[in-house]
C-alpha positions in Angstrom: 36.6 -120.7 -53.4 37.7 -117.0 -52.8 36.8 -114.5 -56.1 39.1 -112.0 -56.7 38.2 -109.8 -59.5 34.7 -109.5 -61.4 34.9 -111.2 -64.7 32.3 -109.6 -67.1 28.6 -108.9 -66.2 25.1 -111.2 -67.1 23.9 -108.5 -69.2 26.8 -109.5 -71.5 26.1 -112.9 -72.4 23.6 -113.4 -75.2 23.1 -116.6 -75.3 22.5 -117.6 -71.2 20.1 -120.3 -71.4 23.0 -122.3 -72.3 24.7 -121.9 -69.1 24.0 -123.2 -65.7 24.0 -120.1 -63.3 24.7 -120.6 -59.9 23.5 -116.8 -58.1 25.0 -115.0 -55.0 22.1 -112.4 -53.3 23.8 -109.7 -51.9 21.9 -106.2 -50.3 22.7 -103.5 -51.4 25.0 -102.4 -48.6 26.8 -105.5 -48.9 28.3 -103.9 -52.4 30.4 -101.0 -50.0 32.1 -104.1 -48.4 35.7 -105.1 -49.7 35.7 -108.5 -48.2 32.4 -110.7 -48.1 31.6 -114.3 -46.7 28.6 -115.4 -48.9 26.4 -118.6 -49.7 24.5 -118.8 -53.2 21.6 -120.0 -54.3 23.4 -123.3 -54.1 24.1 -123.4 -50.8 27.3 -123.3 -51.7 29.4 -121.4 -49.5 32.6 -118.5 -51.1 34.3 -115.6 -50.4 35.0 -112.6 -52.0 37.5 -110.2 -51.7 37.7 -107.5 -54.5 41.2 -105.6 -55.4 42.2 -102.3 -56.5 38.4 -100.6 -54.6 36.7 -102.5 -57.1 33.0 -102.6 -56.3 30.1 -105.1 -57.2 27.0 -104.2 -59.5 24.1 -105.8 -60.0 24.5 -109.0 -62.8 28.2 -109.0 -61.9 29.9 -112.5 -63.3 32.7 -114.2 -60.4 32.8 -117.3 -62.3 32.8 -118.4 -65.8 33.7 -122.1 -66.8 32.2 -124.9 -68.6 28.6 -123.0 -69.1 29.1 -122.8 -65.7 28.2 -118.9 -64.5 28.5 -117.8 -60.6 26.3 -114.4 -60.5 25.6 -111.9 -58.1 22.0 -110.6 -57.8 21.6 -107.0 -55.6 18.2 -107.7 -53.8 15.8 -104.5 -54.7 14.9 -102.6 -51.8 11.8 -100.7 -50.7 12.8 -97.2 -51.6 10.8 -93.4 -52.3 10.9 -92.5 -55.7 10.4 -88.5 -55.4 9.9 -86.8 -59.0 9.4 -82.9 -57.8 7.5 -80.8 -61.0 9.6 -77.8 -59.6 12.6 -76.3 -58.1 10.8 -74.9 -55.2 9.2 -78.5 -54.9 13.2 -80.0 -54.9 14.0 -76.7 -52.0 11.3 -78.0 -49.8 11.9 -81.3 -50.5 16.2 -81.1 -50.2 15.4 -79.2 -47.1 13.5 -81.7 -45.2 15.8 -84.7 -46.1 19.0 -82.5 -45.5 17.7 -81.9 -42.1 17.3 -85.9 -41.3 20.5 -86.8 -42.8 19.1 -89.4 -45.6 21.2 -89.9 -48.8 19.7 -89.7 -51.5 20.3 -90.9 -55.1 19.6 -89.1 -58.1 18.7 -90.1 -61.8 16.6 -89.0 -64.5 15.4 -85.9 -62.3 13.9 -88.2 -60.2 15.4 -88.4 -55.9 15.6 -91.9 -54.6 16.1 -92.4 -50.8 15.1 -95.5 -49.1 11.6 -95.8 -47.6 10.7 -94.1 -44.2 7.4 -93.2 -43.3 7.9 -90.0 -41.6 9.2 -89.3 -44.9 6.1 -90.3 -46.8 4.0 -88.5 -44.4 5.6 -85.2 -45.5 5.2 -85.9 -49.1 1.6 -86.3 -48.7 1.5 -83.5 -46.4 3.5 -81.0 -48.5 1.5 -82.5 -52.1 4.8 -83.7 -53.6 4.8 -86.6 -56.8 6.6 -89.5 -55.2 5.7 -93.0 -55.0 6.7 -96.1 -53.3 9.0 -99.3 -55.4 10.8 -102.3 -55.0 13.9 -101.4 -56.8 17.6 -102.9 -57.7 19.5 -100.0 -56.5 22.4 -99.2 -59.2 24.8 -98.1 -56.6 24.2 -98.8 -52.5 23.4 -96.3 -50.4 26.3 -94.7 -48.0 25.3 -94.3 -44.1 26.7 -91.1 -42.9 28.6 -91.6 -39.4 29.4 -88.7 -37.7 28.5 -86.5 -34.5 26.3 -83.9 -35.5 24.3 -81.4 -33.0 21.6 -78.7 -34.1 
């Protein structure tokens, strides 16, 4: 079975523990992909191909038939969660990540980049809030390719 189009989202239904729910685990970078060979929870083997630059969130619904759900479920990732108290905190902070080419995510005035240790070491270093989490990133992460020289 091929799924063309999302259909609704989990967070919708109200009443789910009348449906059976059959989940697809994706990573996060698998939601920047257009066309996806996967295998669910059921060992159950589809394929998705999304329309129109359509992308997958988390709870996204591919199926709905019978009380019969087909999910997808963005594994959470091991990320920094870096809450600077002020705007000379964000400068050193945009500074030092600009310079290693990380993306970042931002919400609630809180940076979000995935884990990396030299970046950790800095934060401690430099006496910056952060801390480290398992999260479900809301949107995936995009790697940056290009040349670049200093």
């Amino acid at each position: 079975m091929v799924f063309d189009k999302v259909i609704g989202n989990i967070n919708e239904i109200d009443n789910l523990d009348e449906y059976h729910v059959e989940t697809i685990y994706l990573n996060s970078e698998d939601l920047l992909k257009r066309i996806l060979r996967v295998t669910s929870d059921h060992n159950r083997e589809y394929g998705i191909t999304l329309e129109n630059g359509e992308k997958l969130i988390d709870g996204d619904i591919l199926y709905n038939k019978d009380k019969k759900l087909i999910v997808v479920k963005v594994n959470s990732e091991d990320v920094l969660v870096i809450e600077p108290s002020t705007i000379t905190e964000m400068g050193i902070i945009a500074h030092a990540l600009g310079n290693r080419h990380l993306q970042a995510q931002f919400e609630d005035d809180k940076m979000i980049i995935q884990y990396d240790r030299l970046v950790e070491e800095e934060l401690k270093r430099d006496n910056i809030n952060y801390s480290r989490k398992k999260i479900t990133l809301k949107k995936a992460f995009k790697h940056v390719e290009f040349a670049h020289r200093h």
